[in-house]
N, C-alpha and C positions, 0 to 999 in steps of 0.2 A: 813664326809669322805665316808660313805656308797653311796654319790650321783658322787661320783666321779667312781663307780666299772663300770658304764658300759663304761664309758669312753674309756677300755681298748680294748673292741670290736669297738664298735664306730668309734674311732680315724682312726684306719687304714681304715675300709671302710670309712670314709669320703675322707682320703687320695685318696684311688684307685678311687675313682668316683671325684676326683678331676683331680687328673693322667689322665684318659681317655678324661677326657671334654678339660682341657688345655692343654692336651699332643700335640694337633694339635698345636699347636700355640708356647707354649716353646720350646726352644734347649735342644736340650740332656739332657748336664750338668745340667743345672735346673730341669729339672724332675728329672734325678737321683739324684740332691743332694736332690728335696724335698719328696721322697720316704724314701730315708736314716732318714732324721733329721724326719719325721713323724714315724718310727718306732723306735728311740733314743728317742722321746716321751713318747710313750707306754711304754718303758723300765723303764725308771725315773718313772713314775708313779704306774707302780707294785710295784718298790720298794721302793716308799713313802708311799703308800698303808700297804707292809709289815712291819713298825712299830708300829704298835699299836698291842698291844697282843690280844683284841679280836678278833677271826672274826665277816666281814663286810658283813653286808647281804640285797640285795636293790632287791625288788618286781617292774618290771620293768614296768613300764606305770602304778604303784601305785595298781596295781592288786593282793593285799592283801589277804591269806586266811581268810573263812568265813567260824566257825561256823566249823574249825578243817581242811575244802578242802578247793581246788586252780584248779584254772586252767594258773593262771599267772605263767609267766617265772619268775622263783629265779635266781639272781648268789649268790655267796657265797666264801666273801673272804679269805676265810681259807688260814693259812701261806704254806699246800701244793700246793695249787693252785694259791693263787700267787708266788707262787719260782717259781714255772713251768711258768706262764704269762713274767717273767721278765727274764727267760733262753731264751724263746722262742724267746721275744723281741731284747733281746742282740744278739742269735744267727742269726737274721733275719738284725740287724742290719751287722751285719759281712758277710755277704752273700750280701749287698747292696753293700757294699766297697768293696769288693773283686771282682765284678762283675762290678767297677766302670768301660764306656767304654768297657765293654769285650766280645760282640756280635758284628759283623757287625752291619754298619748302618743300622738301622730302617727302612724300608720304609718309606716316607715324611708323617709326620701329624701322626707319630704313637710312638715318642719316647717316651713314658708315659706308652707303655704296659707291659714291663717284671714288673718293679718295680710294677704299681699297681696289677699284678699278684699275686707280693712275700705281696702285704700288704693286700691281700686276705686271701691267704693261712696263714699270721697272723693273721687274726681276727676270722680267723674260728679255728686256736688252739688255742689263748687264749680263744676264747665263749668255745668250747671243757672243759677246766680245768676249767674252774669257774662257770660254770652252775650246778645250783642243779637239774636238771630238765633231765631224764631219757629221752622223745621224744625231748625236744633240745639239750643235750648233742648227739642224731644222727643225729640233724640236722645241727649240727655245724662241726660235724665231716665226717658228710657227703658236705658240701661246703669246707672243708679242700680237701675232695679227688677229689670234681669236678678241681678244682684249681688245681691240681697235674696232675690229667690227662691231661690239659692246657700244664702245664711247662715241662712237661717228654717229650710232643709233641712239645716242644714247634718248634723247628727247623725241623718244617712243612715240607719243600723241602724235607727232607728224608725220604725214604719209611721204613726203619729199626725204624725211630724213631715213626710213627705212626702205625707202628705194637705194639711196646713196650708201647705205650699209651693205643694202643686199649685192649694189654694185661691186664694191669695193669687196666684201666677201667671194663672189665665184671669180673675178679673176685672180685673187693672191690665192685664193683655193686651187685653180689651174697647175698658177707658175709653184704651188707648194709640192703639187702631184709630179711636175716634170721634175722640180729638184729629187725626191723621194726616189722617183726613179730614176734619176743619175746618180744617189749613193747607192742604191741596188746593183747598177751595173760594176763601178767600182769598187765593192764590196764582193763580187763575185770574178772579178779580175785578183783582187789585192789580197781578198781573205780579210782585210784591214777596214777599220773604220775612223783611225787616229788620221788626223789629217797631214801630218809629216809622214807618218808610218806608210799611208798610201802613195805620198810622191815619192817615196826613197824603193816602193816597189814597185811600180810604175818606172822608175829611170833603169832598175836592173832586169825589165826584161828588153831594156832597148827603144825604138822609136815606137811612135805614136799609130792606132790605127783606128778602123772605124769605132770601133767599142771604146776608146779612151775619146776618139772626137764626140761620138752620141753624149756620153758623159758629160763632156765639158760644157756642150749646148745646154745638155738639159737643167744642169747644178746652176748655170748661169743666167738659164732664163729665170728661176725663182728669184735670183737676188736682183734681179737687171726689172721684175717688176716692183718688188720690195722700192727699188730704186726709182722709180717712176720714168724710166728711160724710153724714148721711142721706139718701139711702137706699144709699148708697155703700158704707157702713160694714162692712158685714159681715164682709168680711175681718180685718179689724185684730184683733178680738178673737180667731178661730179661731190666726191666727199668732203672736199674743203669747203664748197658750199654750204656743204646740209652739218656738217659737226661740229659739235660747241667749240668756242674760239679758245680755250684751254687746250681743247684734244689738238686743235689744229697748229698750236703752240710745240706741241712732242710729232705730230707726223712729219710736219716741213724742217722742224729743227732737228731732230733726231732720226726718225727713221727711215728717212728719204737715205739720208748719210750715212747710216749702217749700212742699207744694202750696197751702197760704194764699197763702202770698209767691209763687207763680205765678199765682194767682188775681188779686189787686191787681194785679201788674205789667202780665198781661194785659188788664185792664179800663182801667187808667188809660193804658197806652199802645197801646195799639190799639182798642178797643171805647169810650173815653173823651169822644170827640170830638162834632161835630155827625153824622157820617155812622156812627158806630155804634150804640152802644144806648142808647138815654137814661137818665138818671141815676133816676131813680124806676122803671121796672124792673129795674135793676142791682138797687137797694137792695133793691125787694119781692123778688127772687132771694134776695140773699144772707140778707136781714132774716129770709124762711119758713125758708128750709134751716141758719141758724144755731139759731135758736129750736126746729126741732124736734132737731136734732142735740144741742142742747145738756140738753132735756127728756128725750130718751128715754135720753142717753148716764148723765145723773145716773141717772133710776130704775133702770137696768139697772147699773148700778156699785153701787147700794145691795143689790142682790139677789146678788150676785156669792161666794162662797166661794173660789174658788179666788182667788187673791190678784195673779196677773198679770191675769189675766181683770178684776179688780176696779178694778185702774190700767190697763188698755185703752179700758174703758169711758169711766173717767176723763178719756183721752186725746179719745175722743170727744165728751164734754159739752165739754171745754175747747175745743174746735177749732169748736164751735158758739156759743161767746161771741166766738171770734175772728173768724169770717164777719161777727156781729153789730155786732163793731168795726169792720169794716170796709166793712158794707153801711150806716153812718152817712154815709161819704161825707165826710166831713169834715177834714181835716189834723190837727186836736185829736185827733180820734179814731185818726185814721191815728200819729199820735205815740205816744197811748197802747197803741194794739195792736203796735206794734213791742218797745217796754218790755215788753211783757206774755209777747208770745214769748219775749221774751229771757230772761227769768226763769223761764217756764216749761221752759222745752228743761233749763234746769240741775235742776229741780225733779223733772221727772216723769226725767230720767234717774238719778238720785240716788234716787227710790225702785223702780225699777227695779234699780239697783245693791242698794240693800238685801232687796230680794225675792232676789237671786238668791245671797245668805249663806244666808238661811232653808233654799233647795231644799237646799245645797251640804252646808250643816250636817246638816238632820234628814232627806234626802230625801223631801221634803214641800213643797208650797206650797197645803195645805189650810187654809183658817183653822179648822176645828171640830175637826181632826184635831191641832193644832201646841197649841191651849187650854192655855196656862198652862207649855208645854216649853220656852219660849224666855228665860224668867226670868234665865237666867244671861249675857244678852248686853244688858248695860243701857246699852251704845254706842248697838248697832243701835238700841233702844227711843228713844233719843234721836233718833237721824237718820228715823226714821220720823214721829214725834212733829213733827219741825219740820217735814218736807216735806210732811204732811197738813195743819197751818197756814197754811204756802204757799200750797199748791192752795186755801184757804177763804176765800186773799187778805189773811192778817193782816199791818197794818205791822212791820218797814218791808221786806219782801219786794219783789221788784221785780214779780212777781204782784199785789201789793196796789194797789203803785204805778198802773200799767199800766191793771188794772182800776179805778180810782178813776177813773183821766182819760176812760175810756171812758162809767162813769157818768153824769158831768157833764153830757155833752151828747145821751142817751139816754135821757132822760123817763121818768118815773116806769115804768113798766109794764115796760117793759125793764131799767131799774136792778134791779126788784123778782126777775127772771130772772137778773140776774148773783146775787144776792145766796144766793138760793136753792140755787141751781146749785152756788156756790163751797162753799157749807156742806154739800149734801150726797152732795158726792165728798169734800172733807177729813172730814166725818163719817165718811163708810166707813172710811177709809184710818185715824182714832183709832181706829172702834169694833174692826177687826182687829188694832190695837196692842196695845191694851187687852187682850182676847181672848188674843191669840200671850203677849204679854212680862212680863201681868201675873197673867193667872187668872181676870179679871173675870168675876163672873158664871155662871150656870148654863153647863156645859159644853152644848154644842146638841145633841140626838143628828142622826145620820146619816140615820136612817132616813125619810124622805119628803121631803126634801130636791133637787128636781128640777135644782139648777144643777150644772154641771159640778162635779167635787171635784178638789182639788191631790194627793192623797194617794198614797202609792206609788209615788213619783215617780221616775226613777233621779236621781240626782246629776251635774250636768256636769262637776265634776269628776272625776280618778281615782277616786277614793273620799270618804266622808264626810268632810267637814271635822270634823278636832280641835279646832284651833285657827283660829281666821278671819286669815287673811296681813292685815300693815297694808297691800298694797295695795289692799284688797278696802274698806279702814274710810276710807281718805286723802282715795280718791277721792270718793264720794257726800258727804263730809265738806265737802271744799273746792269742788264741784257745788254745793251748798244756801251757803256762804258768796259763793260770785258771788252769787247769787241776791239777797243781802243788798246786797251789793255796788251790785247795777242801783238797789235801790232806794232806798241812801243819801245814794251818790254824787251829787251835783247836777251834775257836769259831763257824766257819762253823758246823763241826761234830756237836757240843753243837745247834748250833740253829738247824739242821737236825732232831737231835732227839726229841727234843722238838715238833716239828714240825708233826714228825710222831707220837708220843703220843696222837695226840690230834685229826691225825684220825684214827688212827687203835685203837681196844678195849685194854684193860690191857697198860703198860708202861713200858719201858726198864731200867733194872736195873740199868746202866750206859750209857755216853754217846759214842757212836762210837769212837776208839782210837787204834795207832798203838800198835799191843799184840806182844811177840817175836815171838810165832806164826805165827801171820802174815807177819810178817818180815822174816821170813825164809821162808815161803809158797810161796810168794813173791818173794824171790830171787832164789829158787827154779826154779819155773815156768822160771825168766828170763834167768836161767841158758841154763835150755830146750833148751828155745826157738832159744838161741845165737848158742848150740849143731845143732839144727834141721837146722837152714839155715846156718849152714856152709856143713853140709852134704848133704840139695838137691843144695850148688854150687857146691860142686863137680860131682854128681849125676843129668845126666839130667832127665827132669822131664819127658821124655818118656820112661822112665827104664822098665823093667818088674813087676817093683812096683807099677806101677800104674792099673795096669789089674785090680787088686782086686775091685776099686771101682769103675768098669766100670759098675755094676748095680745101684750104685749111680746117676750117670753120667746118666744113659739112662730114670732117673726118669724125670728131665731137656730136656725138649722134643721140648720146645719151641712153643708145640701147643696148645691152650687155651682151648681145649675139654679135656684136657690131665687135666690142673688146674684144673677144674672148676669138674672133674672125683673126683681129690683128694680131694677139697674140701668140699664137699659129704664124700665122707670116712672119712674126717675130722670130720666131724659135727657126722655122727656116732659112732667114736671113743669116743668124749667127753661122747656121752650120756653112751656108753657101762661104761668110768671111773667111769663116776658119779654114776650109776645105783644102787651097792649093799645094800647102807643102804635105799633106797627105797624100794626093796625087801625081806628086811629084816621086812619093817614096816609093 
């Protein structure tokens, strides 16, 4: 079975360099159907792969250590890396169907490019998650991003969409340069570039010092922008704007959440130990830059009109409860933020799918502009309606779930931050439902309105949708029912935690499960949230309440000197968290 792991990378690029060769020559529908069934491939295969209880480990090209070192690539099938391989797969699969037909014709001799695009940018997240190997886990994660700056661009003709590329490309180019140069250092420390290999030499020469702290800043500002984390963030919303609503489907549902899951793996397997960074500046790391990520992401998600823009934001506050879960340090915790991922990636991709009927249908993804026009699509109203639920964490979502377990052991003050948080990005996401599908409320005028607007938008498709294709309704539909799924399922939770036992240190007392706690934190939050978007329909959203976060607002600059300024203060920040038990030694 071990000979079957690389398959998983493999498979898709063989796919895309198959796409490209006979893409001249197949019709449409043939390419995209053999893009689709090559990534339903991959899928079935992670998770034939995940039965067997050991993990699977294959030295690729037989480049076996010698004599305790390596220079060959490891993967390594641990049950968390392939869950993640076969999320990834499925969700990749649902982006191919949902996208089935849904660009203008192709130029002639070229309809084999988006899909082998998307089975790119899949081979380079699954090598991402199964790679043991610290310089290819950035190299795989860095052909994820080259691919993304591709797809975000991909609707070339627009000069807003190859700004938003070009954005999105120099700052993950930065944070790729600081990672590069934090396996350099570590590699000239360790001799090592296996990522156990490194923490196990790292703990034998003793504590931690400036050249392990430079390191750990640097390796984590790469994933901490991957991650769209403050002050990192900035990109994420400029690209979710400008990128087809497919691609925004795999950034907000997947690759937001890898760089999470690069961030833990990196910490618990290399930085973890006695000789890296100690466990209470880890946490003050992750604990500040969750909290503020997760604060600024909601205010600026409540302020938001344009409606991707409004679930980017989103994507942002969520990604900052997830640091939160995981700068607890805990296995409980670490259980519950793996659930929580899981359920999110289905969640925020599913309203990402329904944002992009709206553009497709009315050319428009303006919320003030769409008021009351979307009446006639009381699906979509539905599938918005629940996935804003979702996000505000109500049972038995696996969002809810997820987030509940995280609560537990996160004390009051932090609970009182999830609670907030959850309610008011799922409040955005009703009060825009409300708004688009229902009528609610005073139409908002235009006019002094300083956030970006959806309006006049072209349509990604050929032309305006008549009628919405059921592959466009099937997908977000059966996206929000996983979602249900994670969190009904009791055997999920049980295999989740299991799963994370085996790679975080120590073990959780029990398995992930709905607590009254949670059930009321839960219903709580949904209450909020149901409160919050009934009051900005009434309230338009250029009230005098919004002044306050117009130094928010003005951080969002749109100009890449500006990111690329804060990413820098980012990278400083981390070091400043990290710093004290150094100083101490």
């Amino acid at each position: 079975m071990n000979r079957l792991l690389p398959l998983i990378v493999a498979l898709p690029l063989f796919g895309a360099a198959l796409l490209v060769a006979a893409g001249r020559r197949l019709p449409r529908r043939a390419a995209e159907a053999l893009g689709a069934a090559v990534a339903a491939a991959v899928a079935a295969l992670a998770l034939r792969l995940l039965v067997p209880s050991r993990p699977a480990v294959e030295w690729v090209g037989g480049w076996k250590p010698q004599g305790g070192r390596s220079v060959g690539i490891v993967l390594v099938g641990d049950p968390p890396a392939l869950g993640l391989a076969a999320v990834i797969s499925l969700l990749t699969v649902a982006v191919l169907v949902y996208s089935w037909r849904y660009f203008a014709e192709p130029p002639r001799r070229r309809a084999g490019s988006f899909p082998a695009l998307v089975l790119l940018f899949q081979a380079g997240m699954c090598g991402f998650v199964l790679t043991g190997d610290l310089f290819n886990a950035f190299v795989f994660f860095e052909l994820m991003s080259v691919v993304a700056y591709a797809l975000t661009g991909y609707r070339v003709e627009e000069a807003k969409a190859v700004q938003g590329a070009l954005t999105f490309g120099l700052v993950n180019s930065l944070g790729a340069y600081a990672t590069l140069t934090g396996i350099v250092l570590l590699y000239a420390r360790t001799g090592e570039l296996g990522m156990r290999a490194i923490g196990q030499r790292l703990d034998e020469r003793g504590g931690p010092d400036a050249l392990v702290l430079a390191a750990f800043v640097l390796v984590l500002t790469g994933l901490l922008v991957k991650a769209a984390a403050f002050p990192f963030h900035f990109w994420l919303p400029d690209a979710h704007a400008v990128a087809p609503t497919p691609v925004c489907m795999l950034l907000s549902g997947v690759m937001v959440e890898l760089g999470v899951y690069g961030t833990a793996r990196v910490y618990w397997t290399v930085f973890g130990g006695p000789g890296g960074i100690p466990a209470a500046d880890a946490a003050r790391v992750l604990l500040t830059l969750g909290a503020a990520s997760a604060v600024l992401g909601a205010v600026m998600c409540w302020q938001q009109r344009h409606v991707k823009r409004l679930l980017a934001y989103a994507t942002v506050a969520h990604t900052g409860l997830f640091l939160i879960g995981l700068g607890l340090l805990t296995p409980e915790a670490t259980g519950g933020l793996a659930l929580y991922v899981l359920g999110h990636a289905g969640v925020k991709a599913a309203l990402f799918a329904c944002a992009g009927i709206l553009l497709d249908r009315f050319g428009s993804i303006d919320e003030y502009e769409l008021h009351g026009r979307a009446r006639g699509l009381p699906f979509v109203a539905v599938l918005f309606t629940v996935g804003a639920l979702a996000l505000a964490g109500m049972p038995p979502f696996g969002t809810g779930l997820g987030k509940g377990v995280i609560e537990e052991g996160a004390g009051a003050p932090l609970t009182g931050l999830f609670v907030v948080v959850s309610a008011v990005t799922g409040g955005a996401v009703l009060r825009m439902t409300a708004r688009v599908f229902g009528g609610f409320g005073p139409k908002p005028s235009k006019s002094g309105a300083y956030e970006t607007s959806g309006e006049d938008e072209q349509p990604e498709t050929e032309e305006k949708l008549g009628r919405v294709p059921d592959t466009m309704l099937v997908v977000p539909a059966l996206l929000l029912a996983g979602a249900v799924v994670v969190g009904l399922v009791p055997g999920i939770a049980v295999d989740v935690s299991n799963a994370v036992d085996e790679a975080v240190p120590g073990a959780a007392a029990r398995a992930p499960h709905w607590s009254g706690a949670g059930l009321v934190l839960g219903g709580l939050a949904t209450l909020l949230a149901v409160a919050l978007a009934a009051l900005g329909v009434r309230r338009p959203a250029e009230s005098a309440a919004r002044r306050w976060a117009e130094p928010l607002r003005r951080l969002q600059s749109g100009h890449v000197g500006d990111y690329v300024a804060w990413a820098l203060m980012g990278m400083t920040l981390l070091g400043t968290l990290a710093l004290p038990s150094l100083l101490q030694g």
